[in-house]
TIKOLNU-981203 format. One record per residue (C-alpha): chain; x, y negated, z. Coordinates in Angstrom, 3 decimals, always signed. Layout:
residues N
@chain=A, u=X, v=Y, w=Z
...
end
This chain:
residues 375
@chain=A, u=+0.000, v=+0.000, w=+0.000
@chain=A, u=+2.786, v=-2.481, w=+1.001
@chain=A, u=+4.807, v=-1.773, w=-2.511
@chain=A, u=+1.230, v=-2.480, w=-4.181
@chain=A, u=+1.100, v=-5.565, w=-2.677
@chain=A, u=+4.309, v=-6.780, w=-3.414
@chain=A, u=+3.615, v=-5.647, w=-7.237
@chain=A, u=+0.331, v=-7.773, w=-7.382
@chain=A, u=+1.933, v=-10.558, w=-5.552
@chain=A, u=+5.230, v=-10.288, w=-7.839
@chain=A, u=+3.806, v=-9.471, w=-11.269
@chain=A, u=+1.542, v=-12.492, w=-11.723
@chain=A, u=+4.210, v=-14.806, w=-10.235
@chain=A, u=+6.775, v=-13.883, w=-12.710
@chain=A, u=+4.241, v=-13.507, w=-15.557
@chain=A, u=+3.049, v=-17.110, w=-15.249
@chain=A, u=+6.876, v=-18.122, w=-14.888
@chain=A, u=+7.782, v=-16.290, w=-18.193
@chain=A, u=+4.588, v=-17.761, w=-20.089
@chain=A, u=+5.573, v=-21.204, w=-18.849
@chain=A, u=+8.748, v=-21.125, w=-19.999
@chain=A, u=+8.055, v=-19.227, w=-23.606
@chain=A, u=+5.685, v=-22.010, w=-23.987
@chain=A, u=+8.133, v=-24.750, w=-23.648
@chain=A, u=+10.244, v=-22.942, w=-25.832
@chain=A, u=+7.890, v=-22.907, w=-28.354
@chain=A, u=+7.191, v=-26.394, w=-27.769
@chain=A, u=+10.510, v=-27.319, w=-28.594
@chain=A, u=+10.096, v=-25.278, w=-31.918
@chain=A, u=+7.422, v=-27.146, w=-33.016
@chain=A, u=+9.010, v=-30.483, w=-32.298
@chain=A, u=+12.195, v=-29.105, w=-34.419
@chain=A, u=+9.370, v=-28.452, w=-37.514
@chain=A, u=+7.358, v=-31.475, w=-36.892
@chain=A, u=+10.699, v=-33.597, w=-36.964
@chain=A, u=+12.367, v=-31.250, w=-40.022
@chain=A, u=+9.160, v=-32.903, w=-42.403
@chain=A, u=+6.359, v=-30.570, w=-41.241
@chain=A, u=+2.920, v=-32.411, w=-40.924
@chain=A, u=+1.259, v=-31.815, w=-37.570
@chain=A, u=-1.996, v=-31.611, w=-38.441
@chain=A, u=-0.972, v=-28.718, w=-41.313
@chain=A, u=+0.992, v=-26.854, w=-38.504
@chain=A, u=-2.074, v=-27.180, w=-36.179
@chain=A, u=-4.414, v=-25.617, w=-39.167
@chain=A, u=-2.244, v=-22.701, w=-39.988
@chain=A, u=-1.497, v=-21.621, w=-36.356
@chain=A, u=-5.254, v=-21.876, w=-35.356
@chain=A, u=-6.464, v=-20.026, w=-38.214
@chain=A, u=-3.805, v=-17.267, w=-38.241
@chain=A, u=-4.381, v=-16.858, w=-33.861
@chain=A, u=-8.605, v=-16.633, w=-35.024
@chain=A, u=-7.510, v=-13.534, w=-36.928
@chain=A, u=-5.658, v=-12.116, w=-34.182
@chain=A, u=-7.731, v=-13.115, w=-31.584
@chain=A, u=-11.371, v=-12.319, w=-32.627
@chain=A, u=-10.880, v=-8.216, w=-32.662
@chain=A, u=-8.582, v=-8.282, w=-30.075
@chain=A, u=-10.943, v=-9.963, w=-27.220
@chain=A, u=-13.775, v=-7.212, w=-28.474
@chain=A, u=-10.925, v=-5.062, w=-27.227
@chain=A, u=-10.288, v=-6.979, w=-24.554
@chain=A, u=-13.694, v=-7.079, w=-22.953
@chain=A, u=-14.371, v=-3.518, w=-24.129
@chain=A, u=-16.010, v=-2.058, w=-21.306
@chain=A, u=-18.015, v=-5.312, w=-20.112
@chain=A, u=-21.534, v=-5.631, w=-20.906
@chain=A, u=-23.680, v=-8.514, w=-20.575
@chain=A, u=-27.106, v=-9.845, w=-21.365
@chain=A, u=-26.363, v=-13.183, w=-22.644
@chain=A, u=-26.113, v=-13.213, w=-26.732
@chain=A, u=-23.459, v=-15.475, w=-27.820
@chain=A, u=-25.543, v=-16.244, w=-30.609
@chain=A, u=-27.871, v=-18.176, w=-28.261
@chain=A, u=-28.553, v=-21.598, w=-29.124
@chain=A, u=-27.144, v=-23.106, w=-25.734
@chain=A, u=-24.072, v=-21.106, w=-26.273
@chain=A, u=-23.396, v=-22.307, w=-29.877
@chain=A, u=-23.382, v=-25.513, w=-28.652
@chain=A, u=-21.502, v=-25.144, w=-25.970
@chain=A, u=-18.908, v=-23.196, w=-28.434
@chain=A, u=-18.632, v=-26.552, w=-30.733
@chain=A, u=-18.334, v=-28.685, w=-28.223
@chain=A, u=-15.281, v=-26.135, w=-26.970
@chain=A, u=-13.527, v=-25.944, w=-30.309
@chain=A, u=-13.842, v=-29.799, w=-30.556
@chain=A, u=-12.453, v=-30.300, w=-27.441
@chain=A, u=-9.943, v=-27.890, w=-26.839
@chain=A, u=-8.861, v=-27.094, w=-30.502
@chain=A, u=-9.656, v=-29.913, w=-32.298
@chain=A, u=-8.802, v=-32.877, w=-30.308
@chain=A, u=-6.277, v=-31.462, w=-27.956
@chain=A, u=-3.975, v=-30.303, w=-30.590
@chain=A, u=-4.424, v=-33.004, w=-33.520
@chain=A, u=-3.106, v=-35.632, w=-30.276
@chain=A, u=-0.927, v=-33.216, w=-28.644
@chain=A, u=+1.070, v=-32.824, w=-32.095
@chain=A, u=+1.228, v=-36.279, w=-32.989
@chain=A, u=+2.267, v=-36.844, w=-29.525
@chain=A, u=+4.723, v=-34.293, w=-29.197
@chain=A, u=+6.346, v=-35.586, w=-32.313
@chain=A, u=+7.014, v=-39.216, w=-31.067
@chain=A, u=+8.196, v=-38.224, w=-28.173
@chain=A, u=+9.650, v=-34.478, w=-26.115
@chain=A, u=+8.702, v=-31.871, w=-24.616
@chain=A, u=+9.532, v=-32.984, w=-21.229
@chain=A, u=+6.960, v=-35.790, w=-22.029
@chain=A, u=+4.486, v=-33.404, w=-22.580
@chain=A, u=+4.928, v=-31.711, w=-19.457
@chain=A, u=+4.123, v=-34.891, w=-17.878
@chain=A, u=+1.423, v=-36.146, w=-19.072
@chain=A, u=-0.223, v=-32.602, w=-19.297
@chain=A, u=-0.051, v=-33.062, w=-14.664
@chain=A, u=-3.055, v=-35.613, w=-15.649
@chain=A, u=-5.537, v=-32.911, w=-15.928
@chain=A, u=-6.429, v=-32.818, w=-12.335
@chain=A, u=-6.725, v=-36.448, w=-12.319
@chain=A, u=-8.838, v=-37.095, w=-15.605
@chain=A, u=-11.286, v=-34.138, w=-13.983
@chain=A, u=-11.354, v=-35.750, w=-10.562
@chain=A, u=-12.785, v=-38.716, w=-12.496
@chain=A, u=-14.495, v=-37.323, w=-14.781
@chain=A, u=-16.839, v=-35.507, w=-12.494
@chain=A, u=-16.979, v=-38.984, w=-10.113
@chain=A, u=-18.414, v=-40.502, w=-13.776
@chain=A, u=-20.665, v=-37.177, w=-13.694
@chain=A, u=-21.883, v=-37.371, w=-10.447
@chain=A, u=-20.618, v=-34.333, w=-9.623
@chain=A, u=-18.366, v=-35.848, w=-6.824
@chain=A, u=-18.697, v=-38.236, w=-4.342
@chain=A, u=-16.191, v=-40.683, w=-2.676
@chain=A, u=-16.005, v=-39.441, w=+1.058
@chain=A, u=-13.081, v=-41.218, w=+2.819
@chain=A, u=-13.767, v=-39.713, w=+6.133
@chain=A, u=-12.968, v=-36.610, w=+3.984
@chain=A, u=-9.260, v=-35.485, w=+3.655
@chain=A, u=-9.815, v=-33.374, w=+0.473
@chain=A, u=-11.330, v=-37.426, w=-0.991
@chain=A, u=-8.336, v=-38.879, w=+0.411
@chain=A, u=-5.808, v=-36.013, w=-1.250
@chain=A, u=-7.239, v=-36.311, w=-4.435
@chain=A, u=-7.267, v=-40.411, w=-4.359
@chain=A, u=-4.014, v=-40.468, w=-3.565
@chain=A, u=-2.456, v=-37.394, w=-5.949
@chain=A, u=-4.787, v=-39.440, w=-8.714
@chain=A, u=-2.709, v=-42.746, w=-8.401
@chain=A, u=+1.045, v=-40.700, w=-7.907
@chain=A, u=-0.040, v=-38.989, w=-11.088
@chain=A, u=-1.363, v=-41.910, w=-12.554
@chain=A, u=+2.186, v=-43.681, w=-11.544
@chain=A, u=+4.186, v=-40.428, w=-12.761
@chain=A, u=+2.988, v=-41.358, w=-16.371
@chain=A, u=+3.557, v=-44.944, w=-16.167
@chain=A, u=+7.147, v=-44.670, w=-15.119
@chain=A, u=+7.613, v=-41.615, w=-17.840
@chain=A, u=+6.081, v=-44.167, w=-20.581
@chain=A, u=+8.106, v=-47.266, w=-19.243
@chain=A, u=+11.182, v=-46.827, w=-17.322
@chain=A, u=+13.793, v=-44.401, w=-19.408
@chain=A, u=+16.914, v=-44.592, w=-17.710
@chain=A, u=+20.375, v=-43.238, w=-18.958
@chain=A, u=+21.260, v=-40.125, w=-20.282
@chain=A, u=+21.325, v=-37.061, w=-17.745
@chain=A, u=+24.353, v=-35.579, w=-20.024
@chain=A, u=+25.479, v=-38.112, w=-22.587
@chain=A, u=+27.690, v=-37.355, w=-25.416
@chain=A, u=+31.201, v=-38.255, w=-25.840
@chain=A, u=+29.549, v=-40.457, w=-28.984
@chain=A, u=+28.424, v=-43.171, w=-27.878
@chain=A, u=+25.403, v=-43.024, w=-30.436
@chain=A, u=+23.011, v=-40.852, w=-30.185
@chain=A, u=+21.475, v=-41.279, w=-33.654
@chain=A, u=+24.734, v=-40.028, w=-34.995
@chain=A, u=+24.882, v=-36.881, w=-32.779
@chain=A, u=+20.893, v=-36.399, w=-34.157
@chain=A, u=+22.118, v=-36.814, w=-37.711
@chain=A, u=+24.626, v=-34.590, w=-37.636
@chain=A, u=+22.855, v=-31.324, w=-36.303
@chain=A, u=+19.951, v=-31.681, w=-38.215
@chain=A, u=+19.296, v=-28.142, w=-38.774
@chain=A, u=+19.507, v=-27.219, w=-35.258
@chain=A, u=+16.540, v=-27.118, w=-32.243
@chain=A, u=+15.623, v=-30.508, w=-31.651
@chain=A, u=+14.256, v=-31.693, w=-28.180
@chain=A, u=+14.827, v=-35.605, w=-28.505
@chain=A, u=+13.880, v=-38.010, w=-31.022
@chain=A, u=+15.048, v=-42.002, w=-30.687
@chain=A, u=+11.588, v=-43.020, w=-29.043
@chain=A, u=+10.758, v=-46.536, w=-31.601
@chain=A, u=+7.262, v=-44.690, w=-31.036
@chain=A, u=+7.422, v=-43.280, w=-27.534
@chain=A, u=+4.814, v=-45.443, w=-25.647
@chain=A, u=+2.183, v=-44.565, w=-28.596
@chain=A, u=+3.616, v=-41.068, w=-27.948
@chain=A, u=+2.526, v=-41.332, w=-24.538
@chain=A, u=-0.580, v=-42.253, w=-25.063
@chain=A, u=-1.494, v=-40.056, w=-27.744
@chain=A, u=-0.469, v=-36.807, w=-25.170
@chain=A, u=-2.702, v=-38.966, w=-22.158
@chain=A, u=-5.957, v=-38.813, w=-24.582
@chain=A, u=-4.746, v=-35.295, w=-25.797
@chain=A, u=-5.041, v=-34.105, w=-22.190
@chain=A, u=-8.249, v=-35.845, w=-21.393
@chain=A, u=-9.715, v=-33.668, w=-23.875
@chain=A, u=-8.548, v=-30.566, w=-21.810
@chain=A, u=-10.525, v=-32.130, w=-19.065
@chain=A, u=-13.483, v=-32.273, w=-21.012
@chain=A, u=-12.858, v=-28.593, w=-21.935
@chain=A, u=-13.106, v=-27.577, w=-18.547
@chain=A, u=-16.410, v=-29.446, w=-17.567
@chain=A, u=-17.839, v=-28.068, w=-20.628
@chain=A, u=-15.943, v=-24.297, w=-19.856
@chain=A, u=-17.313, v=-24.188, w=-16.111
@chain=A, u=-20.624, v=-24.135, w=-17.190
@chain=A, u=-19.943, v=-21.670, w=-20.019
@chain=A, u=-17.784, v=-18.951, w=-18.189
@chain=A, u=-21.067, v=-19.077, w=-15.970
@chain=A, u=-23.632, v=-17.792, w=-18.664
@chain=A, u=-21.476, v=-15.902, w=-20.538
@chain=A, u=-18.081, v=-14.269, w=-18.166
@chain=A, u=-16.744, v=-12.838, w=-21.693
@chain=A, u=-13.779, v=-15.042, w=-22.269
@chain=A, u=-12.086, v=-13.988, w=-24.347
@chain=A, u=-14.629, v=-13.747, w=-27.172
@chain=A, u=-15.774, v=-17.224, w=-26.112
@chain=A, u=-12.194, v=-18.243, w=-26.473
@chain=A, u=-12.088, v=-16.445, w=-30.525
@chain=A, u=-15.520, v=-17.861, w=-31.280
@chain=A, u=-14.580, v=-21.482, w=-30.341
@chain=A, u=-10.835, v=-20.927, w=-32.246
@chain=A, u=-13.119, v=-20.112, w=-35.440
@chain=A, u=-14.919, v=-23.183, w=-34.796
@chain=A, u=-12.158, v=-25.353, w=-33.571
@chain=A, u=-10.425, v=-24.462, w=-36.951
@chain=A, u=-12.660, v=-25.100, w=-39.472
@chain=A, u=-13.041, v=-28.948, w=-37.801
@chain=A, u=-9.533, v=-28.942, w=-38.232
@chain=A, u=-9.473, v=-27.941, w=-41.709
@chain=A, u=-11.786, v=-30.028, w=-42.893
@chain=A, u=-9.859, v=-33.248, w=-40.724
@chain=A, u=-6.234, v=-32.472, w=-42.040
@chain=A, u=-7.707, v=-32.337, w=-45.601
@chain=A, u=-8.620, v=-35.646, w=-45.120
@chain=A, u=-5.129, v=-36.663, w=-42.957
@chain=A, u=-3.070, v=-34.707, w=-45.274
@chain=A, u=-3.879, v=-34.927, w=-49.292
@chain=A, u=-0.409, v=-34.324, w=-50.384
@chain=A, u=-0.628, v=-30.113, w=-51.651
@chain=A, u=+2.805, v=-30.057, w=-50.778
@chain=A, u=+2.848, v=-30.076, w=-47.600
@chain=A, u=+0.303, v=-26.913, w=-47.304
@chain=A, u=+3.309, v=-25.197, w=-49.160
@chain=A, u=+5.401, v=-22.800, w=-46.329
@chain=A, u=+7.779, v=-21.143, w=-47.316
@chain=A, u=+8.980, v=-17.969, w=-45.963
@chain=A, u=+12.026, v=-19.892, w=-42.916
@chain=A, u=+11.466, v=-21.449, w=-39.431
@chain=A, u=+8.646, v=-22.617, w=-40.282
@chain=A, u=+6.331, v=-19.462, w=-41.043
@chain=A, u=+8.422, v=-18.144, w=-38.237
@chain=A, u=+6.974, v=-20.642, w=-35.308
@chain=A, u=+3.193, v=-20.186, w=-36.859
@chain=A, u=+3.338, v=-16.367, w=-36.577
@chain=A, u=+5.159, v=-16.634, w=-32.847
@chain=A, u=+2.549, v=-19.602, w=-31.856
@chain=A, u=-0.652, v=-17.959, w=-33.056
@chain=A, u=+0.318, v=-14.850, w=-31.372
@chain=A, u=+1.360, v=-16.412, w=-28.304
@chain=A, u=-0.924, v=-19.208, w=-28.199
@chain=A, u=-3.937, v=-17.458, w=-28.897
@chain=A, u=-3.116, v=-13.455, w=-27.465
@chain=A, u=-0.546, v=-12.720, w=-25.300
@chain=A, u=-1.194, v=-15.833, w=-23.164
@chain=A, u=-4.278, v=-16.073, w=-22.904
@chain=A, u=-4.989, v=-12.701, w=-22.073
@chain=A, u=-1.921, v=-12.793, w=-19.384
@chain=A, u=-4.185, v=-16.287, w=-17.451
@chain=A, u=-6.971, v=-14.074, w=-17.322
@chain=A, u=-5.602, v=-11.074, w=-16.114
@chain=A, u=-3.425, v=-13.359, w=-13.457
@chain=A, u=-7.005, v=-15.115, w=-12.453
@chain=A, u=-8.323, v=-12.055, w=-12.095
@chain=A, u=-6.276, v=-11.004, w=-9.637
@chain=A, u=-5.313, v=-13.962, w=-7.999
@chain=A, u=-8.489, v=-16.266, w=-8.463
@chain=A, u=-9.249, v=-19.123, w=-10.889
@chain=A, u=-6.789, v=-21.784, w=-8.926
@chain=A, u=-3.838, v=-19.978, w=-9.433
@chain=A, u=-3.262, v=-20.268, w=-13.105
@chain=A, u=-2.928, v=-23.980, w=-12.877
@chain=A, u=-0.749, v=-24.177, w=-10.127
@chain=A, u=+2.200, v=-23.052, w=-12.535
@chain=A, u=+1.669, v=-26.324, w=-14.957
@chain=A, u=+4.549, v=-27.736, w=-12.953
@chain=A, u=+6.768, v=-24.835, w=-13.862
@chain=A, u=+6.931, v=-26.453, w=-17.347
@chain=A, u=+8.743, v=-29.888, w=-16.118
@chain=A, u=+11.487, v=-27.100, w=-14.526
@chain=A, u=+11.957, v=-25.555, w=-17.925
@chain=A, u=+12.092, v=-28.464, w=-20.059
@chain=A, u=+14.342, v=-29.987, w=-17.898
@chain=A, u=+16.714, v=-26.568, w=-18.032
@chain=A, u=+16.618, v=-26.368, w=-21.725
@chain=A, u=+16.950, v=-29.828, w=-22.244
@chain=A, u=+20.065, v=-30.238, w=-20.137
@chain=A, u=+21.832, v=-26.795, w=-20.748
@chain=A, u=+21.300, v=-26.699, w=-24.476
@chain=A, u=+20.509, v=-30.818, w=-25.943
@chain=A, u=+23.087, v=-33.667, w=-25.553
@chain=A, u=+21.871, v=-36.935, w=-25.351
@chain=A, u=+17.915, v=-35.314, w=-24.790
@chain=A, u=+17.036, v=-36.268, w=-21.291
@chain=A, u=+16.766, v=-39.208, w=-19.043
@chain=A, u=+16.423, v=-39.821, w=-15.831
@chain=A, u=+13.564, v=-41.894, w=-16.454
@chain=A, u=+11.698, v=-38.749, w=-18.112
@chain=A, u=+12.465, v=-36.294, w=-14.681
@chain=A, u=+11.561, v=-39.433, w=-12.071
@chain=A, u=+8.129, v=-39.893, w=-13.991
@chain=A, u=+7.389, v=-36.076, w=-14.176
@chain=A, u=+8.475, v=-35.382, w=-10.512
@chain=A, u=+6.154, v=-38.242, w=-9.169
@chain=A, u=+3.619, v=-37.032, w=-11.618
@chain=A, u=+4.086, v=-33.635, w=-10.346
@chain=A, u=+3.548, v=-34.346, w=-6.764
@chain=A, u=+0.076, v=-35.959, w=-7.698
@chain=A, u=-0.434, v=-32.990, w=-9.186
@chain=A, u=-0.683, v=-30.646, w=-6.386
@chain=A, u=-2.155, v=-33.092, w=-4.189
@chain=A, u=-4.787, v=-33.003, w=-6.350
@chain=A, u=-5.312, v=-29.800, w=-6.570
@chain=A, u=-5.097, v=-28.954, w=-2.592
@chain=A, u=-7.479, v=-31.799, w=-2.343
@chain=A, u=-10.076, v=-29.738, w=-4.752
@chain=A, u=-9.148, v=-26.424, w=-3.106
@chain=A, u=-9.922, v=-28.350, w=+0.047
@chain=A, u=-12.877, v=-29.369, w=-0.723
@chain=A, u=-14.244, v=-25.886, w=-2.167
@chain=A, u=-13.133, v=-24.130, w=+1.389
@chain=A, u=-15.121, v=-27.079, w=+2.878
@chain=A, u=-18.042, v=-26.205, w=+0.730
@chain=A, u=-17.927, v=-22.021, w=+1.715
@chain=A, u=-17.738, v=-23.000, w=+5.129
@chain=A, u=-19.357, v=-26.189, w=+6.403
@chain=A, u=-19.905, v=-25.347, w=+9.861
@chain=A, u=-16.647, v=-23.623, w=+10.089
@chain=A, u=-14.758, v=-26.766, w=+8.677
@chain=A, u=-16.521, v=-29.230, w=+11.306
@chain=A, u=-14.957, v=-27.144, w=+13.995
@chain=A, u=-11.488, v=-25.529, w=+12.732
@chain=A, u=-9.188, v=-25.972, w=+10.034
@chain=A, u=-9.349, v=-22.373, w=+8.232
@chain=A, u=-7.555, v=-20.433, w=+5.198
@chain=A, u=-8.652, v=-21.104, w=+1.849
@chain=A, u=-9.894, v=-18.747, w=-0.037
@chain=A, u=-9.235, v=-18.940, w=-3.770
@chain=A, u=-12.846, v=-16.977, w=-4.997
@chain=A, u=-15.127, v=-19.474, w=-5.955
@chain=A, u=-15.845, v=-22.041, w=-8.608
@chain=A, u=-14.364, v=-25.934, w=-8.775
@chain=A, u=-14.713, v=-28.896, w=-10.533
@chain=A, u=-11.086, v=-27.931, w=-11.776
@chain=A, u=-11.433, v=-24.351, w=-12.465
@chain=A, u=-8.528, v=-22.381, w=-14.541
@chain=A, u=-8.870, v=-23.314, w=-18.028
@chain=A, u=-9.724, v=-20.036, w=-18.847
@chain=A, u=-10.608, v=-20.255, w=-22.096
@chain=A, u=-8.315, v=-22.653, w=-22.944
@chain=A, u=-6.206, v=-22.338, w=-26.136
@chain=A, u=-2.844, v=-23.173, w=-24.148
@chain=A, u=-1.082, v=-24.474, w=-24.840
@chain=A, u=-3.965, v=-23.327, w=-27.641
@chain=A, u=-0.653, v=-24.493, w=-29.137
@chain=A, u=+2.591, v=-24.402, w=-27.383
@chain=A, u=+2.112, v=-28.242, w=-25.970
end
């Protein structure tokens, strides 16, 4: 019993380490194609339509042995399916892409430690949540909104020097010269519009998970749910990037990197991940998934400073550490207030352990798309 603990314990932890940092890997991929002259918008089309493939038999597979009464072909369902590809495919990727291409990965890390925050207000716009300062689950998420809040505006503003500079003195001439190579860094004449591309990019993941709450609800089949709104999340895409990006040429991929990173991302992005958060929130509970978000700011910065000269300031880790603090304050504030929720009574007398079983305004993004791109 004790080594079966450790195993379920262990496993999950270093499953949701390993996904964080394949993810920034890829991330750093698709920077190196969107940088080498591939349009973001065709990358996001390709990858989403060759993960729909993948993913539509395989979560019939996956939820093999579950049965349920709700059709997917219901009307409330549909809609909440477009509203989920809009949101989660459709938005999230066509900004995270851009994004990601005016600025770095690291960048993306940061502004992704948002989420909690944009859903915090979000469901205070909703009515969903209420202001409670007597409460110390209010006061944790008020106060992890602003240090998040304050995470991005230092990561968008202050840049500081190099953590490893080059011998050259110019970084534009180290760029130039490995231009076949993994890029991470980009000279940022575009960074604050980078910024705020990822910031509205990741307030469409928070309206994926208002819309997702509802949804795993009435229908607990992920997984399909997650292949049904890919379908529909990349035909919106289609028919925006035909608009975004007339030029034939740049549908043309040839068989290189570039075919490489869309066969690894819509694999990764849309299978092996996805399937690994749901099998981790099964096991663990629907907060747990989202505590490892942070885990991406330690990668980036690893990659970036073991493998990139001249990619990473000190402005980018100061902004993403703040941001990353807000973060989990945040987040304990909404576990908090769920424990408070299971036990009133209990809570007026006795601080008591959370349990991580029931539903929140922040829940896992479980049928996120993660990502759903490598961002």
């Amino acid at each position: 019993m004790e080594v079966k603990g450790r195993k379920e314990t262990f496993v999950p932890f270093v499953s949701m380490v390993i996904m964080e940092a394949c993810t920034i890997a890829l991330t750093i991929m698709a920077k190196t194609a969107i940088t080498g002259g591939m349009s973001p918008f065709v990358f996001v089309v390709y990858t989403n339509a060759f993960g729909s493939i993948l993913l539509l038999p395989f979560s019939f597979f996956f939820h093999r042995n579950d049965r349920t009464e709700e059709s997917i072909f219901s009307r409330p369902l549909l809609v909440r399916v477009f509203f989920l590809g809009f949101t989660g495919i459709f938005l999230f990727q066509n900004l995270a892409f851009v994004g990601l291409s005016f600025s770095s990965p690291i960048v993306v890390c940061a502004m992704g430690l948002l989420i909690p925050s944009f859903s915090f207000l979000l469901n205070l716009i909703l009515g969903r949540s209420k202001l409670d300062w007597r409460n110390t689950s209010t006061r944790a998420k008020v106060l992890g909104t602003i240090m998040s809040f304050s995470g991005a505006f230092v990561e968008e503003m202050y840049k500081g020097p190099f953590i490893r500079p080059a011998s050259s003195p110019s970084p534009t001439r180290l760029l130039k010269s490995i231009p076949k190579l993994l890029v991470y860094y980009t000279i940022p004449n575009n960074w604050f519009l980078g910024c705020i591309f990822l910031a509205a990019a990741f307030f469409s993941v928070s309206l994926f998970n208002v819309i997702q709450t509802g949804t795993v609800k009435k229908y607990p089949h992920v997984m399909k749910v997650a292949s049904f709104y890919s379908i529909v999340g990349t035909i919106q895409c289609i028919i925006f990037s035909l608009f975004m990006e007339r030029d034939l040429s740049a549908w043309k991929i040839e068989p290189n990197f570039d075919l490489f990173l869309i066969v690894a991302t819509g694999i990764f992005g849309n299978v092996i991940r996805p399937s690994i958060q749901v099998k981790c929130a099964q096991m663990k509970g629907p907060y747990y998934v989202p505590l490892f978000k942070p885990f991406g700011i330690f990668w980036a910065t690893v990659f970036g400073t073991s493998f990139f000269v001249n990619s990473l300031r000190y402005g980018n880790v100061l902004g993403a550490a703040i941001g990353g603090v807000g973060y989990y304050s945040v987040s304990w504030g909404q576990l908090k207030e769920t424990e408070e929720k299971q036990n009133p009574m209990e809570e007026r007398k006795a601080i008591k352990p959370m349990h991580l079983h029931e539903e929140d305004e922040n829940k896992a993004p479980l049928l996120i798309n993660q990502e759903e791109s490598p961002v």
